[in-house]
C-alpha positions in Angstrom: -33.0 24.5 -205.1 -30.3 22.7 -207.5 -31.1 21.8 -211.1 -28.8 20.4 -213.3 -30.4 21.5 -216.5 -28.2 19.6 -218.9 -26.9 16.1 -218.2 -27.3 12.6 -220.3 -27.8 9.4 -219.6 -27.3 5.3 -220.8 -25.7 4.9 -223.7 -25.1 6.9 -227.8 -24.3 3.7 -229.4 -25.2 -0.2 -229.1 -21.4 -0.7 -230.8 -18.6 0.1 -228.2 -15.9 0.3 -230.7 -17.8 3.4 -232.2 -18.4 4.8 -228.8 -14.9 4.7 -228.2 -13.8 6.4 -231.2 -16.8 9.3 -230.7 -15.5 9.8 -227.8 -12.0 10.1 -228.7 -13.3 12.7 -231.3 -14.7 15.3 -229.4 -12.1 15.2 -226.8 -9.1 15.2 -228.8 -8.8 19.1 -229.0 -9.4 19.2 -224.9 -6.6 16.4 -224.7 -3.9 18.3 -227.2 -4.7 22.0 -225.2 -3.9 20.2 -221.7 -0.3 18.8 -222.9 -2.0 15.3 -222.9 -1.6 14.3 -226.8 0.5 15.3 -229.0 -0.9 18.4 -231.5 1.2 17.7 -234.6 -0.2 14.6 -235.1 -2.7 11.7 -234.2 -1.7 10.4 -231.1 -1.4 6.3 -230.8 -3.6 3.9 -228.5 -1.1 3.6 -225.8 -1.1 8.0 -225.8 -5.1 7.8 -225.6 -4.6 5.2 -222.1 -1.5 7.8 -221.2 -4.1 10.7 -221.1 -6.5 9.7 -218.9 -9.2 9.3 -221.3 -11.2 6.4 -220.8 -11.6 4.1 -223.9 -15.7 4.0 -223.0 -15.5 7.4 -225.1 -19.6 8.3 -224.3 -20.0 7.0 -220.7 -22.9 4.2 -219.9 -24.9 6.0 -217.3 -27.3 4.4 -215.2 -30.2 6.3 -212.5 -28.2 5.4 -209.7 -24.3 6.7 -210.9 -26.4 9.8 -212.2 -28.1 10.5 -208.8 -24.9 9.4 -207.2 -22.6 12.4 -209.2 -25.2 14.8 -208.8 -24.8 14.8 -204.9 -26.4 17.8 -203.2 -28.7 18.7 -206.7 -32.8 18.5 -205.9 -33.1 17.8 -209.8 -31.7 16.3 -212.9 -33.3 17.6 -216.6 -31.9 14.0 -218.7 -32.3 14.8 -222.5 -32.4 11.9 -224.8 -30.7 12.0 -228.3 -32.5 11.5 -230.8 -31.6 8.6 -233.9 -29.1 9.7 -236.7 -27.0 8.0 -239.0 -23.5 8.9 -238.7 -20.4 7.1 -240.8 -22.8 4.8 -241.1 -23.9 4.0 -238.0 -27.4 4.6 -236.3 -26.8 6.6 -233.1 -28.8 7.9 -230.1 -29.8 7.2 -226.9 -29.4 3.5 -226.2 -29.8 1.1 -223.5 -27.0 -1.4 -223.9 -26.7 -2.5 -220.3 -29.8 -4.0 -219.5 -30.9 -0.9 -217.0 -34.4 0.1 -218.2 -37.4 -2.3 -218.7 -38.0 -1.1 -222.3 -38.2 -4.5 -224.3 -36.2 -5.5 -227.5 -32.7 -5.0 -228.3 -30.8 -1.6 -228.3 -32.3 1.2 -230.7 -32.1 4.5 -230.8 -35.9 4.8 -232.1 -36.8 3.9 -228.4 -34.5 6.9 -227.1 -37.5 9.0 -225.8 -39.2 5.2 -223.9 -35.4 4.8 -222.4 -35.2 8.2 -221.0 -39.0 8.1 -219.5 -38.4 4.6 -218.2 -35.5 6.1 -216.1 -37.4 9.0 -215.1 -39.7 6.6 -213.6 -37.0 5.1 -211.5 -36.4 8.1 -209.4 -39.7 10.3 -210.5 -38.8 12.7 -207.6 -35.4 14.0 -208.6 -35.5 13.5 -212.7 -37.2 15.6 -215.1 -36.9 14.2 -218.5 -36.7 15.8 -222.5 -37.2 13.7 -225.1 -35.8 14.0 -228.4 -36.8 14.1 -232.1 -35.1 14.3 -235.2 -37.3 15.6 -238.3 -34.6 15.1 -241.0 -34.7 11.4 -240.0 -38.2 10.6 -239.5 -39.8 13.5 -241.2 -41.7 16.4 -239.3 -44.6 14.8 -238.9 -43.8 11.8 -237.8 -41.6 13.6 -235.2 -43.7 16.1 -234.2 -46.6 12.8 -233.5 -43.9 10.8 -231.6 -43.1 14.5 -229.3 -46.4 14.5 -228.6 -46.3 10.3 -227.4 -43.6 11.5 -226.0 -45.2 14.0 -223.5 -48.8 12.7 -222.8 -47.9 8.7 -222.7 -44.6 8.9 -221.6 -44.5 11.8 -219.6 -41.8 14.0 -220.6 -41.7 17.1 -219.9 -39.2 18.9 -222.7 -37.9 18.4 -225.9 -33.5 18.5 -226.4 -32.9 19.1 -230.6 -29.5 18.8 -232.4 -29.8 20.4 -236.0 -26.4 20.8 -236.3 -25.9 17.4 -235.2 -28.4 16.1 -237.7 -27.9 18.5 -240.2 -30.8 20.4 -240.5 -31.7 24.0 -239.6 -34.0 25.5 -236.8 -35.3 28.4 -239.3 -36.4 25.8 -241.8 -40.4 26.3 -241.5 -41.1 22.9 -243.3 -38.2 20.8 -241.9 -38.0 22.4 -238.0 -41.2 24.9 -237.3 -43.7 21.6 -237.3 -41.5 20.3 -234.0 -41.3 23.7 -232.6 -45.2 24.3 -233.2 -45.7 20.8 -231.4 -44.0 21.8 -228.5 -46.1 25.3 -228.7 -49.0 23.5 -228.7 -47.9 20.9 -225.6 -46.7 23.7 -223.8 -43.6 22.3 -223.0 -40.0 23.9 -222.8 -37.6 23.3 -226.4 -33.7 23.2 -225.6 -31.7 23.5 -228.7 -28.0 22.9 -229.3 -27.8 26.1 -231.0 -23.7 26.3 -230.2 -20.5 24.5 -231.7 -19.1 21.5 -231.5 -15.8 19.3 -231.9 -17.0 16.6 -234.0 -16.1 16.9 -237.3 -19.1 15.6 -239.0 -21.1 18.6 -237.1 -22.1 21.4 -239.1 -21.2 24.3 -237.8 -23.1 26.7 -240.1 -25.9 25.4 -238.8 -24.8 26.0 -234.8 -24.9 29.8 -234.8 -27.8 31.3 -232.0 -29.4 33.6 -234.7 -30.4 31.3 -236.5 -33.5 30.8 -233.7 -34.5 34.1 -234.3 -37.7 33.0 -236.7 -38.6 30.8 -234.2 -38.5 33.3 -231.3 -40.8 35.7 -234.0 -43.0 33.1 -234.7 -43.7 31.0 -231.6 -43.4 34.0 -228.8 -44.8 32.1 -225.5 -42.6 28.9 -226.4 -39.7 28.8 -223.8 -36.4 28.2 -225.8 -33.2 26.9 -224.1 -30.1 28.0 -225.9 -27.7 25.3 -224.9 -23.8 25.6 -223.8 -24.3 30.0 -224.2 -24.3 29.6 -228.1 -20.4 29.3 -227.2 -18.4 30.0 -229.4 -21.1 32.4 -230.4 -21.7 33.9 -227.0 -22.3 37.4 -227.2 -25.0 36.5 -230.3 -26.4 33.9 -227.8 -27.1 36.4 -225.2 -28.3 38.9 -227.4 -31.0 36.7 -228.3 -31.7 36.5 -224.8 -31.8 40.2 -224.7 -34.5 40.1 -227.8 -36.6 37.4 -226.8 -39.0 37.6 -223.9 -39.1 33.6 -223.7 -35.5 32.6 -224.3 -33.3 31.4 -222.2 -29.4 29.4 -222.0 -27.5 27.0 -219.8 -24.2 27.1 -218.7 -22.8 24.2 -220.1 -19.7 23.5 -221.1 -19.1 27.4 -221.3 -18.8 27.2 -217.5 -16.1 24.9 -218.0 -13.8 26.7 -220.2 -14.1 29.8 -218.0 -11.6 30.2 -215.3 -13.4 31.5 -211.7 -12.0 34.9 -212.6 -13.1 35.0 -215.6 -16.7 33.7 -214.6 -17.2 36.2 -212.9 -15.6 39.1 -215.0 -18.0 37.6 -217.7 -21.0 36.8 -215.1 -21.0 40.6 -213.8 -21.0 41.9 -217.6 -23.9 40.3 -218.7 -26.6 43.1 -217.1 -25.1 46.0 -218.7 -25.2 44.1 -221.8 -29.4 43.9 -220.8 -28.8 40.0 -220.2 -31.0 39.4 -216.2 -28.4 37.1 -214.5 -32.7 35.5 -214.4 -32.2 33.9 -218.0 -29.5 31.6 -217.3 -29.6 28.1 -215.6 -27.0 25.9 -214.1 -25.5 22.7 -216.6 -23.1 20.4 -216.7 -23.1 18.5 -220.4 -23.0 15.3 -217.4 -21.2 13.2 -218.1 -17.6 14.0 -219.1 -14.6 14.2 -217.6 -15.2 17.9 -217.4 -18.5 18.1 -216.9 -18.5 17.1 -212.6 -22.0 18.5 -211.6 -20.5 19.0 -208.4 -17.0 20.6 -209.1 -18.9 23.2 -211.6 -21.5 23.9 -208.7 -18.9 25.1 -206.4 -16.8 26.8 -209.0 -20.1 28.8 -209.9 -21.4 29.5 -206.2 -18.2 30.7 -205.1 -17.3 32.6 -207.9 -17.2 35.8 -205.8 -14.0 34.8 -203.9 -12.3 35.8 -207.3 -13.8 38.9 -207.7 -12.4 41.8 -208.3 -15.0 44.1 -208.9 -18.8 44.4 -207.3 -19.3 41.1 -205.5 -22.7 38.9 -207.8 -25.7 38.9 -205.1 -25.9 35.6 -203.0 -29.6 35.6 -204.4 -28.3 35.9 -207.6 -25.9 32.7 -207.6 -28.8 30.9 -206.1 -31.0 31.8 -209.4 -27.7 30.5 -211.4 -27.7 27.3 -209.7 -31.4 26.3 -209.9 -33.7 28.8 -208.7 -34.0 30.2 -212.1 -34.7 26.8 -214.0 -37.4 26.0 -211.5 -39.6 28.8 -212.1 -39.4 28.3 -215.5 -39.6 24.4 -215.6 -41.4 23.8 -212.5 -43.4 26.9 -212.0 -42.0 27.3 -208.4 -41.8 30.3 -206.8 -38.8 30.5 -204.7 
């Protein structure tokens, strides 16, 4: 089985200028490192179109281009974003483009009704997270709309950004009422406990460890370290290595790694007491280097740069979805 564990969908923001400019943002770094834009100073419009970049910035993404890029994947995990005010504006998942029947205009309050209503459209391949934000509602309130969110909507996760929002996962007043929601539901928590290139982003509040009170506290709750932790990646897998229950997805760390040093950094991970078992197949979908399908064969035939003891065929398999349906699906494959 293939499950893409981390991919997005619709829209971040009902104002396209803004989209443009987020985009730009987190990509500009990428851009400069490739030769693409200049690194000693901001590059100009026509250097943006030069690079390749596409002025969308944050992609609209419908069911159909989703289950179009994710050719030859059984699954797709969507994860809303949840509502946040940044420079200003209110972002989060939003359906700009008409492709959901969720009534009204855009909002990012509805981003949890937006994902489940394209779940519905293709109920067979898409498992959907929703999303809450307990700095901008409150915990309450988000932990009552995560429980909506699972028994009238149907989703089966929950996706957090503290660093995003600017709040911490070890705060037991602000975070734990979310995390002992999801305890309660029985449903899996993936947290974008990793770094990031916006600048708004706190990093302080992206490092792995900080999850450790919640891996102490709520010790059946399956916990999803997004992206490896990357750049804390050795803390990320160590807290794989502690806790029974946690788990990461190769996003965006699987695109930063050459094939040789995939697997250099794939075959390490079992003496360091990390099971190959703990780690699920992601994209970050979509992104001009986040191709489902281009990171899926990188990863599966990660071998043909080896240069050591060749990663069991079984193994690879448990990488590219076997592993994420037993723990997300129950499947025993």
């Amino acid at each position: 089985m293939r499950i893409d564990v981390h991919s997005h969908i619709l829209a971040l923001s009902a104002n396209p200028e803004f989209t443009a400019a987020y985009g730009r943002e987190g990509s500009l770094c990428i851009c400069r490192s490739q030769g693409h834009l200049p690194s000693h100073r901001m590059p100009t419009d026509d250097e943006w179109r030069g690079s390749g970049f596409a002025d969308e910035g944050w992609l609209t993404i419908g069911a159909e281009q989703s289950l179009a890029d994710h050719e030859g994947f059984d699954k797709i995990v969507l994860l809303a974003v949840s509502p946040q005010y940044l420079d200003g504006e209110l972002i989060g998942t939003v359906d700009n483009a008409g492709l959901t029947q969720v009534p009204g205009p855009p909002d990012p309050e509805k981003c949890n009704d937006y994902v489940a209503d394209i779940v519905k459209q293709a109920p067979d391949r898409f498992i959907g997270f929703a999303s809450v934000n307990p700095l901008f509602s409150g915990p309450d309130r988000a932990a009552a709309e995560l429980e909506r969110s699972v028994t009238e909507l149907g989703l089966s996760g929950v996706k957090l950004y503290p660093m995003y929002q600017h709040w911490s996962p070890d705060d037991r007043e602000i975070a734990f009422p979310v995390f002992a929601k999801a305890a309660d539901l029985g449903i899996p928590v993936m947290v974008h406990q990793a770094g990031s290139t916006r600048i708004d982003a706190r990093l302080s509040l992206g490092r792995p460890a900080l999850l450790d009170d919640v891996g102490r506290e709520f010790r059946d709750l399956v916990v999803i370290l997004a992206h490896c932790g990357i750049p804390w990646i050795d803390e990320a897998m160590f807290m794989l290595t502690k806790h029974p229950n946690f788990y990461a997805d190769l996003s965006y760390h699987l695109a930063t790694l050459s094939r040789r040093n995939l697997y250099r950094w794939l075959n390490s991970l079992e003496d360091f007491f990390v099971p190959l078992e703990k780690l699920f197949f992601g994209s970050d979908y979509p992104g001009f280097l986040y191709d489902p399908v281009a990171l899926g064969e990188k990863l599966m035939s990660v071998n043909d740069d080896a240069d050591g003891p060749l990663i069991p065929a079984g193994k690879l398999d448990g990488l590219m979805g076997n592993n994420a349906a037993a723990v997300l699906l129950g499947a025993q494959l």
